[in-house]
NUPA-624590 format. One line per 4 residues: for each residue x, y, z of N, C-alpha, C. Coordinates in steps of 0.05 Angstrom, whole numbers, plus 5000, padded with zeros to 4 digits. Each point is the difference from the previous one (the first is absolute). Example, Ala and Ser with C-alpha at 12.3 -4.5 7.8 and 13.67 -1.06 7.14 Angstrom:
<sites>
5264:4886:5156:4982:5024:5000:5018:5024:5000 ~ 4993:5021:4986:5016:5024:5001:4985:5022:5014 .
</sites>
This chain:
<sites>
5630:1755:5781:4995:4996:5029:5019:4977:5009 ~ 5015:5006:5006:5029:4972:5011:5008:5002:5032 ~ 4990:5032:5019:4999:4993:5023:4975:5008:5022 ~ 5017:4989:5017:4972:5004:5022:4989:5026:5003 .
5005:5018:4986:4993:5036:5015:4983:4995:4968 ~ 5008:4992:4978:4980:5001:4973:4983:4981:5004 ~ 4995:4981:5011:4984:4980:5004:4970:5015:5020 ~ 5015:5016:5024:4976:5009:5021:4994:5023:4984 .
5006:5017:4979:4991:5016:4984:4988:4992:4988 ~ 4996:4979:4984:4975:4994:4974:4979:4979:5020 ~ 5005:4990:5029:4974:4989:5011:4983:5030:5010 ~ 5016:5010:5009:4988:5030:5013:4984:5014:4975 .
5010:5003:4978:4985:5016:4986:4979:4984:4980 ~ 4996:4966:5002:4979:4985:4997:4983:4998:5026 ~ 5006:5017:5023:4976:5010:5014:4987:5022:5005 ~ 5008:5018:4978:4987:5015:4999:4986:5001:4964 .
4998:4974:4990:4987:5000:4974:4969:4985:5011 ~ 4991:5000:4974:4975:4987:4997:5011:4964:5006 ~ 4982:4988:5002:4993:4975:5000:5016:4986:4973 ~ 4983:5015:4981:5002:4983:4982:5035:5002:4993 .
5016:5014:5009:5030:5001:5011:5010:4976:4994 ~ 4990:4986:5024:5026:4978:5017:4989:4984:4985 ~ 5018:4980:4992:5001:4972:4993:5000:4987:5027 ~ 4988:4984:5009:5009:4983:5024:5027:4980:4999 .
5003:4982:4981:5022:4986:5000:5028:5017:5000 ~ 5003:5019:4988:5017:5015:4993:5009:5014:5024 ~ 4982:5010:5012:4994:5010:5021:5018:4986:5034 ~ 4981:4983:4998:5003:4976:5019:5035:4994:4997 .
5018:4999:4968:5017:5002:5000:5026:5019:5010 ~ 4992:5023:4991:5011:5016:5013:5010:5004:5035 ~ 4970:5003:5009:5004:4983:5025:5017:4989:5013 ~ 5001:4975:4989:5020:4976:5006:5030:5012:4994 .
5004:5011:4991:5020:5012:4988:4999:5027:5018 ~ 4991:5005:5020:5017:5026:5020:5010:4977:5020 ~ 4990:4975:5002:5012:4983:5028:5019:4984:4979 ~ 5010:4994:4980:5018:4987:4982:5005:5010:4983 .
5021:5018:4997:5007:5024:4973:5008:4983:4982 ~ 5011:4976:5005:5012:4982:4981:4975:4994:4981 ~ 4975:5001:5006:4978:4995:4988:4990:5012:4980 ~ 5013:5029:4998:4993:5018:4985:4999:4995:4964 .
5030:4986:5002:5012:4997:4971:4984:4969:4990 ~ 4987:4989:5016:4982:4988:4984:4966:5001:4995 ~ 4998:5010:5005:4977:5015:4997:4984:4999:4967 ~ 5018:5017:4992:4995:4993:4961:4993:4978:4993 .
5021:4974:5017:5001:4965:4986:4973:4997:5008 ~ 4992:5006:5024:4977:4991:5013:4975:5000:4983 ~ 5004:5022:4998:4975:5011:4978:4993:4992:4979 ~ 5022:4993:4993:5008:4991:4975:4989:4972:4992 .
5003:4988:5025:4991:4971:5002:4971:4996:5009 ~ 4991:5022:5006:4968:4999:5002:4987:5013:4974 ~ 5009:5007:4983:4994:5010:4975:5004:4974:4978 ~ 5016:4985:5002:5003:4975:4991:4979:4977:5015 .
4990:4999:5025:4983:4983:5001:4977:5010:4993 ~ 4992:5022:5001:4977:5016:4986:4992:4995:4979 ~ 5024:4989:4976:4986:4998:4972:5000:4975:5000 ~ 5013:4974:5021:4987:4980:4999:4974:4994:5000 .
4984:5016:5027:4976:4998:5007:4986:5015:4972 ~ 5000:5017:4993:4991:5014:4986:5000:4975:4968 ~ 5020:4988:4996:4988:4986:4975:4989:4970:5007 ~ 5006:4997:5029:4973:4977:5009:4971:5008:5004 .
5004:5027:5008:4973:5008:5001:4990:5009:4981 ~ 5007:5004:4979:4994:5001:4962:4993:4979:4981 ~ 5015:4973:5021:4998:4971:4993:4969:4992:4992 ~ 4987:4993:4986:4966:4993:4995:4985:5024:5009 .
5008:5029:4986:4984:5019:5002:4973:4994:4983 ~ 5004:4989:4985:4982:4993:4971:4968:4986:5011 ~ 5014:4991:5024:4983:4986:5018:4971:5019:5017 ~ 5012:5014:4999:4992:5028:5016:5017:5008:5028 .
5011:5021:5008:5005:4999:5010:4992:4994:5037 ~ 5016:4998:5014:4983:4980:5030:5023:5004:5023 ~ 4980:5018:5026:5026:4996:5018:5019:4985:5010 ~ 4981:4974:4999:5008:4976:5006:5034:4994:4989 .
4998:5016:4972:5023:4993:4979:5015:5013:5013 ~ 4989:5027:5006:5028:5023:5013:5013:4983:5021 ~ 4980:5000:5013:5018:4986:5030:5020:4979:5001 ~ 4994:4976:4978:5016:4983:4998:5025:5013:4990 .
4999:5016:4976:5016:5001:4999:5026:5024:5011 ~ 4987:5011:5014:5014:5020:5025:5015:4975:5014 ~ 4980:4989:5016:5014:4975:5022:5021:4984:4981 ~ 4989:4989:4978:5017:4980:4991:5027:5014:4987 .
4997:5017:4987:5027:5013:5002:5009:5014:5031 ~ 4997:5004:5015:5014:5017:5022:5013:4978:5023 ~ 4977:4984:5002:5008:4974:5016:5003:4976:4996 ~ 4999:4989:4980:5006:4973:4990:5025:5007:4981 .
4984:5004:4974:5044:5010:4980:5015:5017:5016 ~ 4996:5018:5016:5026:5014:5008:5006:4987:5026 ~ 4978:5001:5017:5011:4980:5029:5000:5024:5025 ~ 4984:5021:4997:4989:5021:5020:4980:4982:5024 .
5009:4994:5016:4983:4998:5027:5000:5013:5023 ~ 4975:4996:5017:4994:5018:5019:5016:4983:5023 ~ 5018:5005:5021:5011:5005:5020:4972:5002:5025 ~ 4989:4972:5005:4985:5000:5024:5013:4992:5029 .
5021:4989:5005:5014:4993:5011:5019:5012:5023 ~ 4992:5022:5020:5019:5016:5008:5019:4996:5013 ~ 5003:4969:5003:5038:4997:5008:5019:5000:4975 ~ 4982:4997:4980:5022:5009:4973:5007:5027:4993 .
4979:5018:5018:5019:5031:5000:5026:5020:4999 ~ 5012:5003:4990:5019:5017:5005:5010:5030:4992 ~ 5012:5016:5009:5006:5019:5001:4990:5012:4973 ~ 5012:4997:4979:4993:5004:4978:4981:5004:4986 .
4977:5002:5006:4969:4983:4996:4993:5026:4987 ~ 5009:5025:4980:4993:5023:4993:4993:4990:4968 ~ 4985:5017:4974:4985:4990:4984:5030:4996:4979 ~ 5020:5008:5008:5024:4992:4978:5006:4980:5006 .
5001:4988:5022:5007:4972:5013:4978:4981:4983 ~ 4978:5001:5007:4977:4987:4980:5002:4992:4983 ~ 5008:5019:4979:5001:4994:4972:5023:4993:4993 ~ 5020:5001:5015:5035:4987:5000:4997:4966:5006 .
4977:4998:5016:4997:4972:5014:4977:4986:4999 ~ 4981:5016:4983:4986:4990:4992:4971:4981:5015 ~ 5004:5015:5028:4984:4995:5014:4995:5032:5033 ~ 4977:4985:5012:4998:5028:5020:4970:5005:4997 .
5003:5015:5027:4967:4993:5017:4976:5005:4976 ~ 4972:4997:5006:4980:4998:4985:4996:5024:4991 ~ 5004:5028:5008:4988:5024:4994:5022:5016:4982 ~ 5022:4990:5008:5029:5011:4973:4996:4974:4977 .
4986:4979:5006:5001:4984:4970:4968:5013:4991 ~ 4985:5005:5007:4982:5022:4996:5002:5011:4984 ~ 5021:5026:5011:5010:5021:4991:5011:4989:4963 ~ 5024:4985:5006:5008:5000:4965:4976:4988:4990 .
4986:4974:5011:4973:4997:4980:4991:5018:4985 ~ 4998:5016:5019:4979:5022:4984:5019:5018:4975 ~ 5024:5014:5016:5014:5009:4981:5002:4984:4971 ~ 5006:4977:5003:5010:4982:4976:4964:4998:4977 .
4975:4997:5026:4975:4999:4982:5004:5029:4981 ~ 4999:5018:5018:4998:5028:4986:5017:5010:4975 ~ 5028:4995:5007:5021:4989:4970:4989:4988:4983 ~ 4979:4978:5000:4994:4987:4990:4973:5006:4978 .
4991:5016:5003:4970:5009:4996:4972:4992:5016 ~ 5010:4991:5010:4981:4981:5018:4979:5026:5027 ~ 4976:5000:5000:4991:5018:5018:4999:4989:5022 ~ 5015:5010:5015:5006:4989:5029:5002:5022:5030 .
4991:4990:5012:5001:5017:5023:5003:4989:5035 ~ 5019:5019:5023:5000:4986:5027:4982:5009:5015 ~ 4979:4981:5006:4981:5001:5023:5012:5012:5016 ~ 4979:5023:5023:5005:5012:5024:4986:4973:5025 .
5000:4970:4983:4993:4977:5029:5024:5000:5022 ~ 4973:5006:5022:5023:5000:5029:5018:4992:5008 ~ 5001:4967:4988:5016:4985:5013:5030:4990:4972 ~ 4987:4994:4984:5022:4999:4977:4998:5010:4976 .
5021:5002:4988:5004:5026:4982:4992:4982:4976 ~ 4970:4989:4988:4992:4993:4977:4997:5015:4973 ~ 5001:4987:4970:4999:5012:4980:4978:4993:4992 ~ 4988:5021:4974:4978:5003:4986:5004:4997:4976 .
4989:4980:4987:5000:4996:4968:4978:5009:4991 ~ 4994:5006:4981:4976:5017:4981:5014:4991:4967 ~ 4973:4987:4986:5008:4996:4975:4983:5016:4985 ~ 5001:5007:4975:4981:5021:4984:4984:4998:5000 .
4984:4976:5011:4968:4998:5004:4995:5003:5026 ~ 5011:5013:5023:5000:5002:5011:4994:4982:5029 ~ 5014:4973:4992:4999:4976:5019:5023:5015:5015 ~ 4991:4987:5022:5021:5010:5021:5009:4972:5021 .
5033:4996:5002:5003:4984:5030:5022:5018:5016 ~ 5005:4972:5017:5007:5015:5031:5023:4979:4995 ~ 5024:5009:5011:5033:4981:5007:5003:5001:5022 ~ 5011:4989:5018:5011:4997:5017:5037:4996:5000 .
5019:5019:4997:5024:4993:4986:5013:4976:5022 ~ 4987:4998:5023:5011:4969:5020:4991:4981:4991 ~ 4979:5000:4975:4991:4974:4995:4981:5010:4969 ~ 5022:5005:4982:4983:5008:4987:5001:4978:4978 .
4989:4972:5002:4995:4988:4987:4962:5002:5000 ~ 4999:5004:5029:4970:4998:5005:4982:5035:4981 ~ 4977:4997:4994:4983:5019:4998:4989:5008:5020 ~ 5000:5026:5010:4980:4993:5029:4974:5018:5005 .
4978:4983:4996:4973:5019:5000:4991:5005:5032 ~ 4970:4998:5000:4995:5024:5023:5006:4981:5025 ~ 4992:4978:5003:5009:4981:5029:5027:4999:5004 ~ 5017:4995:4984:5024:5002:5003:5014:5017:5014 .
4994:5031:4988:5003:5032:5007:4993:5003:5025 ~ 4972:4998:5009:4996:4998:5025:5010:4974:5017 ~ 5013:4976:4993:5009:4990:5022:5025:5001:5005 ~ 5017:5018:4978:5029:5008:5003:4998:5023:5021 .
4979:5018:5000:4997:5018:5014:4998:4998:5030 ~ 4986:4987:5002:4990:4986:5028:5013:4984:5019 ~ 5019:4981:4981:5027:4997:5007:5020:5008:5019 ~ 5010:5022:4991:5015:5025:5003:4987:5019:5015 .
4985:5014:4994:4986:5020:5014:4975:4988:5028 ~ 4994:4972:4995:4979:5001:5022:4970:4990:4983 ~ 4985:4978:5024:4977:4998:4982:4981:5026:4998 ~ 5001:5014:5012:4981:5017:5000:4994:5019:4977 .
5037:5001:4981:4997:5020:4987:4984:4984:4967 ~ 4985:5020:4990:4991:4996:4970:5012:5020:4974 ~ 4996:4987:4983:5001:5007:4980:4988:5034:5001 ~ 5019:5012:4988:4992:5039:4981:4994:5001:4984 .
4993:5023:4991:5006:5009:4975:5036:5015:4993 ~ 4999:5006:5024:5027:5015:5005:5029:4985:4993 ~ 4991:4977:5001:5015:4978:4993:5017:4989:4973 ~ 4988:5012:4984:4998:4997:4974:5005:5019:4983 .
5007:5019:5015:5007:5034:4985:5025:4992:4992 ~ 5010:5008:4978:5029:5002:4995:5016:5018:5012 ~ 5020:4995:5004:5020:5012:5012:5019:5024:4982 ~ 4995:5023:5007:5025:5012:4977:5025:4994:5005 .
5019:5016:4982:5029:4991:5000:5012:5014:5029 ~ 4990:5015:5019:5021:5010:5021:4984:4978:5014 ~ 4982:4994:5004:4984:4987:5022:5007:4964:4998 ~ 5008:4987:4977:5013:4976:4989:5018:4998:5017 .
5030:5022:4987:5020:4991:5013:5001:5008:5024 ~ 4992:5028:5015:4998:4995:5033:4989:4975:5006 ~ 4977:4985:4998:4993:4971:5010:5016:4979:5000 ~ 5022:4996:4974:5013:4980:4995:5031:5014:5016 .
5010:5025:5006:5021:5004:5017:4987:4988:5026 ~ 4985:5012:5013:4998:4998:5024:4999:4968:5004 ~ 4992:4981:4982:5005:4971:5003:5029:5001:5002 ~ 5018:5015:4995:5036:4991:4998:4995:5010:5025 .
4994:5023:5012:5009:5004:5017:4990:4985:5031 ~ 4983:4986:4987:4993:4979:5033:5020:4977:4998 ~ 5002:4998:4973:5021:4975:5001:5027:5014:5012 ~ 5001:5018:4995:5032:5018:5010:4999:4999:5035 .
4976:5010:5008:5004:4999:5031:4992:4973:5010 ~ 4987:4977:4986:5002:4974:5017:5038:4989:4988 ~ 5016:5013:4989:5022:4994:5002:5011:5011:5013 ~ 4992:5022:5011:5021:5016:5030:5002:5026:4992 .
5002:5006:4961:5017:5016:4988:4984:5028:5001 ~ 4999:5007:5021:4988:5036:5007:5010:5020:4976 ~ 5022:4994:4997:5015:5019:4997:4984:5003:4962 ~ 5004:4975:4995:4992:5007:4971:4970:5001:4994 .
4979:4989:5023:4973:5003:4994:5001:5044:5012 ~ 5021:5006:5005:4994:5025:5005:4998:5015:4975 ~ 5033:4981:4988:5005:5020:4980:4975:4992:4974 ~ 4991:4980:5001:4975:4990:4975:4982:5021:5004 .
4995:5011:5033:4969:5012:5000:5007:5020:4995 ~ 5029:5020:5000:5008:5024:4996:4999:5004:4969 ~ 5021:4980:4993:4992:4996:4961:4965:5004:5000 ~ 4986:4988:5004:4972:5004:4990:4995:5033:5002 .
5008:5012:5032:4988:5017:5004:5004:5031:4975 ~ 5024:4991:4988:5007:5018:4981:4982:4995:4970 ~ 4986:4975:5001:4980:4996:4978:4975:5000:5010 ~ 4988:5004:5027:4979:5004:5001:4992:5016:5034 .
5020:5018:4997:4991:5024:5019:4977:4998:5019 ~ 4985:5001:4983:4973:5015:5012:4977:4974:5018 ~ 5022:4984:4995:4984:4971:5024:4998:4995:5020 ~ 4995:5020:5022:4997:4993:5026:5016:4979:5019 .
4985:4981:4992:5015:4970:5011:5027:5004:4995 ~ 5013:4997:4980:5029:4995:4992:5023:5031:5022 ~ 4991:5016:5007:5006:5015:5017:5003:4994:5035 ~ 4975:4991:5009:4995:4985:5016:5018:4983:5004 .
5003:4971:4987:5016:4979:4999:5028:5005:4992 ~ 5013:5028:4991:5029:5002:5000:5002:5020:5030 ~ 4978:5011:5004:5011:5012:5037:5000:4974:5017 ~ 4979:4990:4992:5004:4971:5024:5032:4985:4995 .
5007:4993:4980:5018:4989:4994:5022:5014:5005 ~ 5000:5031:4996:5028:5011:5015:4998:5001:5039 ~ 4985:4999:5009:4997:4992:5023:5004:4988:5006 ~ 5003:4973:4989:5007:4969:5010:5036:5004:4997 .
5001:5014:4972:5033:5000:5003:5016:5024:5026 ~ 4983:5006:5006:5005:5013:5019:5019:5042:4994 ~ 4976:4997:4981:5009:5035:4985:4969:5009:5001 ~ 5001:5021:5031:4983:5011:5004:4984:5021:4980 .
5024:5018:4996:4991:5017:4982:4995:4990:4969 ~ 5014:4987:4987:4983:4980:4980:4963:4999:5007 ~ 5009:4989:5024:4968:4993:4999:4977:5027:5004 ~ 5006:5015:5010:4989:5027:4997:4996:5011:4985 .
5018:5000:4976:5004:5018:4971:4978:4983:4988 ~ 5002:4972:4996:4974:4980:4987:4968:5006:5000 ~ 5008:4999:5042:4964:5006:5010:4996:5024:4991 ~ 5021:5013:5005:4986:5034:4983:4989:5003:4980 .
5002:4978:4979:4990:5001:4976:4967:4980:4993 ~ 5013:4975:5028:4965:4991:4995:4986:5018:5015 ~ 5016:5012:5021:4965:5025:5009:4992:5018:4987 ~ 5017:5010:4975:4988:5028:4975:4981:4976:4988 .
5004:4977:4990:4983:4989:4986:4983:4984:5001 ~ 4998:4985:5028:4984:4976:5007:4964:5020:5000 ~ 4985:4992:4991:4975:5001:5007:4987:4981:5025 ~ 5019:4985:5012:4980:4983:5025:5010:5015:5023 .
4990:5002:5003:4998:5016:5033:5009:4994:5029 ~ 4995:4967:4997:5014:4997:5022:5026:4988:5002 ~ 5012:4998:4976:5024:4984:4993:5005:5037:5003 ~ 4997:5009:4989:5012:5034:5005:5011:5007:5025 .
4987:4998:5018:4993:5001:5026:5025:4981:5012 ~ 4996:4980:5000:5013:4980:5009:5034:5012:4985 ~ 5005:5008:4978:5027:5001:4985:5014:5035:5017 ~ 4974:5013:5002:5008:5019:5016:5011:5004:5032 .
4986:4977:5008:5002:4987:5032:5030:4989:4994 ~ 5006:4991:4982:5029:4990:5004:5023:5013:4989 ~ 4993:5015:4982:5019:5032:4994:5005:5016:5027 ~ 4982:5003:5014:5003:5016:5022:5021:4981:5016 .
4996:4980:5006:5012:4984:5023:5036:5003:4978 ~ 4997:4995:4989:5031:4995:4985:5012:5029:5006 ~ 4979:5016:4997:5024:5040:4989:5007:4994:5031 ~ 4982:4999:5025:5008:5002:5021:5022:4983:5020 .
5008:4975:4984:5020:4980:4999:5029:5023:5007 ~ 5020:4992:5013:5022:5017:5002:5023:4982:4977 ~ 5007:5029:4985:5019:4982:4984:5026:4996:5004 .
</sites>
């Protein structure tokens, strides 16, 4: 796979596989690599170098097994190799933004927003042996540790020095979303592998349009749309977005696709109300 026409062929036909398919990191790479072809040919190193911090963690977290084993152990040693020896930090800062901010940029630089340092966390735990999983929480993209006795914690990759139990959870929540909102159950479901990396793109792609860059949060949601079709939203938000660039019919061909599939009714309604107004536009 060395160009762009082999690249939108193996995302396209990882959307029409199972789940258990996609790698997310890998994934997420590729990606980055239809808006920077130059990206492509490193790809391998990348990997490569998350397979190498993997068996770091993996023989810290082996470190005083004898002990019994303890999440507590995993976590340290996830964090303490990912962000202390290697020097991975989260990017809270958004005047330090730039263009580049895609998950090959990350791991080239070794830093980048909370939900792509997330993202390799988890990849690098799972390399690792480590049972790990990404929360479906609303507001930030947290990990799940589980040790064989089945202790369980919570990360926060913006601050994952802290553990964070149930006050915490709910006042990060509340935060962000509003006092009103509480704690789910819904909250806490893991996320599968299409539903991960859609969450952690669509974080690039807000960072893409608070940089101006339409053009590539178009092409990010288009890349997704070839790995996960059948999502409503992501349809929606590439007709909206060819509308703004001002390609009508773009935007028609899109809505045509969230109205075969949306189940809400009035977003239907509403996407149809503006299909009509566009066909009747003079071109």
């Amino acid at each position: 796979m060395t160009d762009a026409a082999g690249l939108r062929r193996r995302l396209a036909d990882l959307g029409r596989q199972d789940d258990a398919a996609i790698a997310p990191v890998e994934t997420a790479l590729w990606l980055a690599a239809q808006a920077r072809p130059g990206a492509l040919a490193a790809i391998p190193s990348h990997l490569a170098d998350l397979s190498t911090l993997a068996d770091t963690v993996r023989a810290a977290a082996q470190n005083g097994e004898s002990d019994g084993a303890t999440v507590e152990r995993h976590a340290a040693a996830l964090t303490g190799a990912v962000l202390c020896r290697h020097g991975f930090q989260p990017r809270v800062d958004e005047r330090d933004e730039d263009e580049d901010g895609d998950l090959c940029a990350v791991i080239e630089r070794r830093c980048g927003d909370p939900d792509s340092l997330g993202l390799v966390m988890l990849d690098i735990a799972r390399r690792a042996g480590l049972n790990a999983e990404a929360l479906a929480f609303p507001c930030r993209l947290l990990l799940r540790i589980e040790d064989e006795s089945g202790r369980r914690l919570i990360l926060n990759p913006a601050d994952a020095s802290r553990r964070l139990d149930t006050p915490d959870l709910r006042a990060l929540l509340k935060a962000v979303r509003g006092l009103a909102h509480e704690l789910e159950p819904s909250h806490f479901t893991p996320l599968d592998n299409r539903a991960l990396l859609v969450r952690v793109q669509m974080t690039q792609k807000q960072r893409l349009l608070r940089l101006g860059r339409l053009d590539r949060a178009l092409a990010l949601v288009e890349g997704l749309l070839l790995i996960a079709p059948d999502l409503p939203p992501l349809w929606r938000e590439a007709g909206l977005m060819h509308l703004r660039q001002g390609n009508p019919r773009g935007a028609v061909a899109a809505l045509e696709q969230f109205v075969i599939r949306t189940s809400d009714l009035p977003a239907r309604a509403r996407a149809l109300s503006l299909m009509a107004e566009l066909k009747s536009r003079p071109h």
